[in-house]
Each structure stands twice: as C-alpha cells, then as structure tokens.
Steps between C-alpha positions, in 0.01 A plus 500: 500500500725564258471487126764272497347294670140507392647392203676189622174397685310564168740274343485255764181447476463452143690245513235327706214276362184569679558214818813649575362844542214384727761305721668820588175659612522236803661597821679201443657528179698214393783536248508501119847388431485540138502913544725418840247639678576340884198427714370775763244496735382889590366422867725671752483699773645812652281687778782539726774315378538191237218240608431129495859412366721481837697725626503851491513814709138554644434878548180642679148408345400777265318721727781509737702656216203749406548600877858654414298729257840474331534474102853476500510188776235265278763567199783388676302185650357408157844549342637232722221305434553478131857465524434162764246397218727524212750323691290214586366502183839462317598167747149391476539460124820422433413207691209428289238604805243678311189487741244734681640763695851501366470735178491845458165641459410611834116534580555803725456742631132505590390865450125463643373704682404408839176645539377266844677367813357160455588425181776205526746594246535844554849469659650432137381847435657837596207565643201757481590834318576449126732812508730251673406239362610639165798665625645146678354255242724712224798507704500070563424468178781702348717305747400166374523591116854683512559838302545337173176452312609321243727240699250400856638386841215375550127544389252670710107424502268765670166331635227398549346756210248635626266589753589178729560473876221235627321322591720247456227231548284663192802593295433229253164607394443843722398786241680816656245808411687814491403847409747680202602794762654201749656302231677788374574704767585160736550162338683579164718765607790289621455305216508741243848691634645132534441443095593855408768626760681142560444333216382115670543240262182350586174541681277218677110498429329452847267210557154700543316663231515879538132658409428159301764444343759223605846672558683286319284516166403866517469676213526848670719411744772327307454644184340862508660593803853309523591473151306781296476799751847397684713353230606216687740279356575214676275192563204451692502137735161365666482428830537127574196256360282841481476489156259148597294725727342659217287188414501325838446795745401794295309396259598702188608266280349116468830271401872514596549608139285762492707614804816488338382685209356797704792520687726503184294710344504782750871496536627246728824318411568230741294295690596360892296214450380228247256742331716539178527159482133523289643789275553251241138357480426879528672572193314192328176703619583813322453679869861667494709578198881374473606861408369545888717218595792603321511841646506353904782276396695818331481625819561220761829425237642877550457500869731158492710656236525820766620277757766357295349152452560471121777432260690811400408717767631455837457640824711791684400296800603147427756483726441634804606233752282266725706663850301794397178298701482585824849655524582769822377786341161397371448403872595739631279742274168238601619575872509900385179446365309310744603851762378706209158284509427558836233746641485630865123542586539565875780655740333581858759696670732420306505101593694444201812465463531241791796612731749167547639640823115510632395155389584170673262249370281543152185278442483423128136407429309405263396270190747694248759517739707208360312419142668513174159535331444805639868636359430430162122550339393342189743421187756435660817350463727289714760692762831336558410665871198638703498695835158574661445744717630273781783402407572885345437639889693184600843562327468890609408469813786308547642296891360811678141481412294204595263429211185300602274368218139354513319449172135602704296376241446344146496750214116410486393194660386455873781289605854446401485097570249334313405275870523821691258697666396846357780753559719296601793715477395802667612468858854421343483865359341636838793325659730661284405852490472465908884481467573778273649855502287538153301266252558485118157352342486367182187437336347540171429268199713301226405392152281219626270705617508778225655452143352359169190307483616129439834582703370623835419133661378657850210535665287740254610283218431795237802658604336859564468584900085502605602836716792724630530311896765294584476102404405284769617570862739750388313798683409338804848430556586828404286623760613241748821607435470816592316428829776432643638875491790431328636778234393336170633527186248372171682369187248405239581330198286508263416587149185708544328724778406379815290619732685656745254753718572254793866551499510830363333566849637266770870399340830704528640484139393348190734381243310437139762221341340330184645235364873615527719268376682190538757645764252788596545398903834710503328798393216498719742435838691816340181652501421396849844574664565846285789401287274735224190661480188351355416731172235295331143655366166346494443431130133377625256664774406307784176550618353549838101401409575184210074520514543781302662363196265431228394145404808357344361404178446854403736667253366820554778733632279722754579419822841319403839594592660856643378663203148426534380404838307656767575231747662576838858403435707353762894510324500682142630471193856670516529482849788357696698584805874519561761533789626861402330818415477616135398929462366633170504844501539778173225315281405643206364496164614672164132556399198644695321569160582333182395347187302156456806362310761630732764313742477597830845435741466450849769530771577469855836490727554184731673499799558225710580595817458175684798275581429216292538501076193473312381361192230799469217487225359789389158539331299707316134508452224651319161576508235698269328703753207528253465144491205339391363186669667268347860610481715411807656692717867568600703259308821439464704637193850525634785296691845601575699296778854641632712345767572781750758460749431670862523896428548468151265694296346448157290639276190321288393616198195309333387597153107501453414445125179591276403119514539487871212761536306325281155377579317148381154622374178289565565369146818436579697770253844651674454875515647802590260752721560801641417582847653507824717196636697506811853297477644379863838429554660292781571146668079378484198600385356817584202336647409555914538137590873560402500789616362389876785229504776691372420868699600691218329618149583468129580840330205510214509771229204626268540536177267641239516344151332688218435418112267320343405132623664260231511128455863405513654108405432277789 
C-alpha cells in the first residue's frame, strides 16, 4: 500500500462513527452513502478460474496446474483470471449486482500443504512439497494482483493460515499439535514467501486451532508471526463462521463476543460469518478497544481504495470489456493447460500413443467417461461448453473409428439404476471391450466424493476419502475389464492419489488426469492419439502400501511426503513419463567447497532427441548428508521448465541460494550449517523408485560448506 493511499483510508475512516466502522468488518458490507462508499461483499472465488458467478473459462483444478511444475503457466492462467473478474465485476456493478461471488477479493489460491492422500481438499492445493508450493502460489498470486501495487487487478488471499489439511470432519474443533521444526520447515514456508515475495493482499485464518490456539484468533500466528516478524500489510479474513467455533467447538472463549474480541484482538479484519455482528456489545464490554477496530477498517478501506472502488481514485482496469470472458484465447490457454496437467504413469511397450491406422473399434469405459463433474473439481464456475473424455476421443477419432461407450459402473454405488440389480452395468462394458482394438477406462473420483467438508454430499459425507482404493465397483470392473485381454488404457481423474499397484501391474498405460478443465476431453484424446506428448509431473507421491501412512490426524511430518517417508513408493514425487526422450549430459556445479553464505549454480545441457516437443521440467534438489533425524531428505529447491523441440538443445542453469541450504532446527530457528550436501539435477528426484521407472540416474554433486553455523532470517 501506498502512502497515498493509507492516507485516504485513514481519512475514510474517520469520517466514520463507530456502527459504520463495524459494518465494514462484515463480509457483507453494505454501503454508507454519506462518504459514497458503495456496498461490497468480499466472498469470491478463484481456484481455477472466477467461481459461483456464471460463466467463465474453467482451467484444470489446482493440482493439475502444480503438475506443469511451471511458474510462468499459473501467471498467465491467474492473469486471465483477474482480467475475467474485473470484467464481470465492472457489468456486475454498473448494473447495481453487488452480491457473493461477483467482487474482487479472491479467496485463492490455497497454499496448504498437502501432507495426506485422504485428505478431501487437497486438490485446491499444489500439492505436497512447499518448495513448489511457494514457487506456484507466488506466481498465481502475482497474476491475480497485476504489477501495480498501488492500483490491484484484483486482490489475492493466501489460505488457510496455518497448519490445516484435515480432517475435514474435526476441522471445527480438531487441535492440530505440531512440533516448531515441522511448522517452520513445512507449514509456514509457503506462507511466509507468499507475504514477503508476492505481496498477497490478504491471508485466511484456518478453522482448527494450531497447538491451542484457534487460527483465526492467534496471537502468534497472526500477530507475532504475520504481522511483526513478516511485516505483512494487508488484511487478515477468517474462514467462514470459524470465528463461532471458538465458543461452540473449541472451547476457548464462552460468548460470541468474547469471540469477536479475541479475534479482533489478535489481528483479524473481516469476518465470513455473523461473528462481528456482536463486536458492538463487545465494545460495550470493554473486551476490544475501538482503536483495534479502527485499524481493521483502515485496512479493509485501502484494499477497496487499491482496487479502485472509491471516489478520486480509479482503476487502470475499469474498462476492460465483458468479451474478455471466455474469449478464444483464454480457451484455448485452459485446453494448453489441461495437456500441461497431465501425467503419464505407465507406457508398456510403448502402448501409447494409440496408432489410428491399427484401431477399428475403441471401448470407452468407465464412470468418468462422460461426467462433467469429473472435468471441473471444486469452485468452480460455469463453462459455456464441456467435452469429456468421450466426446474428446469422439470428435478425434472421427467416421473411421468406431467409438463404443459403456458407463460399467456408478462412481461409488453398487448399481447405476436405483431398481437394478448389483452391477448392473458390467456385462455392457464386457460387451464392449469384447469388440475393441483397445479400451480407454476412465475412473477416478469428483468433488462429491472428495472436496470441503459441508460441500462433498457423497457417500463419506466428511468429504475426506476413508482410504486410497477405488470407490465402489470401480476395481472390479477394472479388473473385469481387463479379463477380457484387451489392450487397456487407465485414465483417472481425480484430485488425489489412488491406489494403483493393481494397474500399475496388470494395465498397459496409465494416464493421471485430475480435474482438467471444462473442455479437458480434447486434450486427453490428443494425449491418447499423439497429437503431443504428455509432460506433466507428480506434484504428490502415490503410494504402493496406503497402510503405511500414519494416522491422519497426526501433524507430525515423519513419515509424510517425499521428503520424509520410508514407505515403499509406487509413482514419486517429480515423476512423469513422456512420448520422446530427453538426455542430460555436462552437469555441473560452480562450487565443490564453499562458504555457508555462498550461492551455489547448477547446470546441465538438454537434448531432446525424441521426435515429439516437450514441455521438460527440470529440478534440483538438496540434501544435508549430515542430517539429523529430523531434517528431511532430498527436497526440492529448484524448477526450470523449457519447451524443447525434437533435437534442439538447451541448457539449465538453477541458482542454489544460502537460504535454500538452510536447515529448520528442532526449535524451529532457520540456520546456516556447514557440512556436506549433495545437489541433483535432472527431470525427477534422485530417489531409486524414479530411478527403476525411468532407467536412468540424476547427476548429484557434493559440496562442502564451511564457516561457522549462524541463525539467518527465516
């Protein structure tokens, strides 16, 4: 913010009596005409494109776009996002339509980290690493926001702060225990880089308390950590009705004003709920001071002011022009991205790309063959057009390719018609696949059967999945499926891992989708039929043993994630496949020995010397070889991603700084150590599961830091 504008909030808001200012602490806030202040509600969304409000382009779910391990990609999506928002924003209110979901504060991106496979909103995330995370999560925001500081596109909220991902059944009184290393070194890393690298306008308090204190009415969170140790500016929203939790469900406080107050008090601004509706009484009660008060509108006013909502001080963006929604080339970037999202898990022999001239019939199977709900995840908004994966493979294929289609199954009960008999569809897809050169399977999950607790109306109610399997009869079909002998391809949507030790054993190819988008079917035929190669990374692991995984209500990191488990890994973090053949060769390293507070460069040559063009992602990783027990292992702390065309040849060049060496003591102080680390450079992980898949090894270098240990800013 500027000063310029700090001081027109500051004047604003002294020109309000004491109701007025509480009004505008509402989500809702209604309009004081008197200072021509219009009305504004602060509830929108934009995961993956502009939510709740009609239409708009729908691009893949946010782990699909972690899966292009591509900064540059989530800038350009988000940058079309905010410029559809501000252009339905400008019709919406020159027509006097000021409700939910059609301002321009969005409440995204959600930079959690997603420490288990069952929890149900972890496809809002970028997924597991907070490297990543960070790296991603910066670049959407910076899309949204514009480069102009001082004059917003739009306003970007990083959540849920902190230490939340599940369970989503407990989230409104669970207590989430965690020890200082993992909250440093793990939950509040993201965070911390979004506030101080992007500069996000505003952060959401999660609904849990983090080590007994409610998120959205910590004192260390929200004031010793966010404001005082990372200077952030902007204002701090609570999640929606959590602020009530801390008297119904978590028992800190004893009265809804008492709740207010605490919240207030400890630095949040706005509340999505009715909770600041008793900040009045709570004033009467001497529990919060109006100097308190004064200070959260101050900063709710510059934000609008920012945005170009007040007298005096207009908008650079104000006139960009409703065709702007959904126009040719914002499709046609959610198509790009929805082949960017995708991650090949599987190629036996080759099986993939399917050759037209060999294929006379394809069996489409499967209970995400033909569902939009599977296209678009959670927070969504409304496509002027879908394609599925049928009718995608439908339109390619073309007259000379018969297309058969069975659904198989429901997503997850026993029987498609209610009066049926169990399975009731399965000898339709044994039929099917009887008749076919090849069989395309689609199976998976949508958001009713993981997404937000309250949202997710399926089976498991909480919205979190009980285990890794398939839903319902989706296996046994599977299995029946492939019975028959047919070549079979697997195309799983879904937002999370799946168990997949079945299939990664007895099917031909495996096709990881997500949730890719509303018009996502054209770029999985592509896929199919070789129009491109897949390029897509696992921003998750996917296990082979889910037993393994610690009990799901545990914070602790140990265990958790590429970085820290022992379990037997079936598809890694970082791992993907592709049609063509990409050669690093001529690594190296400017530094074998160096100082503590030195930059270290790492480079490598690329070659692709396939026949397809390649979106290739290179990463670097790091690991302190004289680790102690509770530091992870390799992690990543570099991305680069070049498009290399067949026998072109380019050369990566990652720099390593002092911070990315650093390690997350046991009391959670950032320091410097010296001691050996070995960096790896290349297209995964330099792990042996990757390794075994891929057939070829990372180049890792050592490199021996000296000086004297020393505690650096977090």
């Amino acid at each position: 913010m500027s000063k310029y504008t700090k001081a027109y909030a500051k004047k604003l808001v002294s020109e309000m009596t004491t109701e007025e200012k509480l009004s505008q602490m509402l989500y809702a806030s209604p309009e004081i005409e008197r200072l021509h202040i219009p009305a504004y509600n602060w509830w929108n969304e934009a995961l993956h494109g502009v939510a709740r409000a009609g239409v708009a382009t729908m691009f893949p779910q946010a782990i699909g776009m972690a899966a292009s391990f591509d900064p540059d990609l989530l800038y350009q999506i988000a940058d079309i996002i905010s410029t559809e928002g501000r252009a339905k924003f400008q019709q919406f209110s020159s027509k006097g339509d000021r409700d939910i979901y059609k301002g321009l504060t969005f409440w995204s991106p959600n930079i959690n980290i997603f420490r288990d496979p069952r929890w149900g909103r972890g496809h809002e995330t970028y997924g597991e690493d907070p490297y990543l995370t960070a790296e991603l999560g910066i670049a959407y925001i910076r899309g949204l926001q514009g480069e102009d500081a001082d004059h917003l596109k739009a306003a970007a909220c990083a959540k849920h702060f902190a230490v939340h991902s599940g369970p989503e059944t407990l989230r409104h009184e669970f207590d989430a225990h965690v020890s200082e290393h993992d909250l440093y070194d793990t939950y509040l890393y993201a965070f911390m880089r979004c506030v101080k690298e992007a500069k996000v306008e505003a952060v959401m308090g999660a609904y849990n308390r983090v080590n007994e204190e409610p998120a959205c009415g910590s004192r260390r969170l929200l004031q010793t950590i966010l404001r005082d140790e990372w200077k952030f500016e902007g204002h701090v929203v609570s999640d929606c009705w959590a602020v009530n939790d801390f008297h119904l469900h978590h028992g800190v406080t004893k009265t809804a004003e008492e709740s207010a107050a605490m919240a207030v008090n400890h630095g949040c601004d706005l509340n999505c709920g009715n909770a600041f509706l008793h900040l009045g009484k709570a004033l009467e009660q001497g529990l919060v001071r109006e100097e308190m008060i004064t200070a959260a509108v101050e900063r709710l006013m510059d934000v609008r002011i920012r945005l170009g909502m007040m007298e005096g001080y207009p908008s650079p963006y104000a006139q960009i022009p409703y065709e702007k929604v959904e126009c040719k080339e914002h499709i046609q970037l959610s198509i790009e991205a929805a082949r960017r999202s995708l991650v090949l898990l599987k190629n036996k022999d080759n099986i993939l790309p399917l050759d037209r001239k060999k294929l006379h019939t394809i069996a489409v199977i499967g209970p995400n063959a033909d569902s939009r709900e599977a296209l678009i995840g959670n927070y969504m908004g409304t496509s002027s057009e879908y394609i599925t994966p049928l009718e995608g493979i439908r339109q390619y294929a073309g007259e000379e390719i018969r297309v058969l289609y069975a659904q198989g199954c429901h997503l997850y009960k026993d029987q498609v018609e209610a009066l049926a008999a169990k399975k009731d569809r399965f000898q339709e897809a044994v039929f099917a696949a009887e008749r076919a050169d090849a069989v395309i399977m689609c199976l998976g999950l949508d958001a009713t059967l993981e997404g937000e607790e309250g949202d997710a109306g399926n089976a498991y109610a909480g919205g979190d999945k009980p285990d890794l399997r398939l839903p319902g009869l989706q296996q046994e079909l599977l299995e029946t499926v492939a019975a028959t002998g047919k070549p079979v391809v697997l195309i799983l949507l879904s937002g999370s891992a799946i168990d997949l030790s079945w299939a990664d054993e007895h099917i031909d190819a495996v096709l990881q989708a997500w949730y890719p988008g509303a018009r996502a079917g054209k770029a999985i035929a592509e896929a199919i039929f070789g129009a491109y190669s897949p390029s897509g990374r696992l921003p998750v692991t996917f296990y082979a043993d889910a037993a393994q995984l610690p009990d799901f209500s545990d914070y602790s990191m140990e265990n958790r994630t590429y970085r820290y488990t022992s379990c037997k890994i079936l598809y890694p973090f970082g791992y993907g496949l592709s049609y063509t053949k990409i050669r690093y060769y001529d690594a190296a390293i400017s530094h074998t020995r160096c100082s503590v507070k030195d930059t270290v460069t790492i480079t490598a040559k690329i070659t692709n010397e396939g026949s397809y063009p390649l979106h290739e992602s290179v990463q670097a990783y790091i690991r302190h070889k004289d680790k102690k027990a509770y530091e992870p292992g390799f992690q990543l702390k570099g991305i680069q991603t070049f498009y290399i065309k067949p026998g072109e040849t380019k050369q990566a060049e990652i720099k390593l700084q002092a911070r990315d060496f650093a390690v997350i003591t046991e009391e959670g102080t950032c320091v410097l150590c010296p001691g050996t680390y070995e960096i790896s450079i290349g297209g995964c992980q330099p792990d042996g599961r990757s390794r075994e898949l891929l057939g070829y090894e990372t180049d890792v270098f050592l490199v021996q830091r000296e000086g004297e240990e020393e505690r650096i800013g977090y």
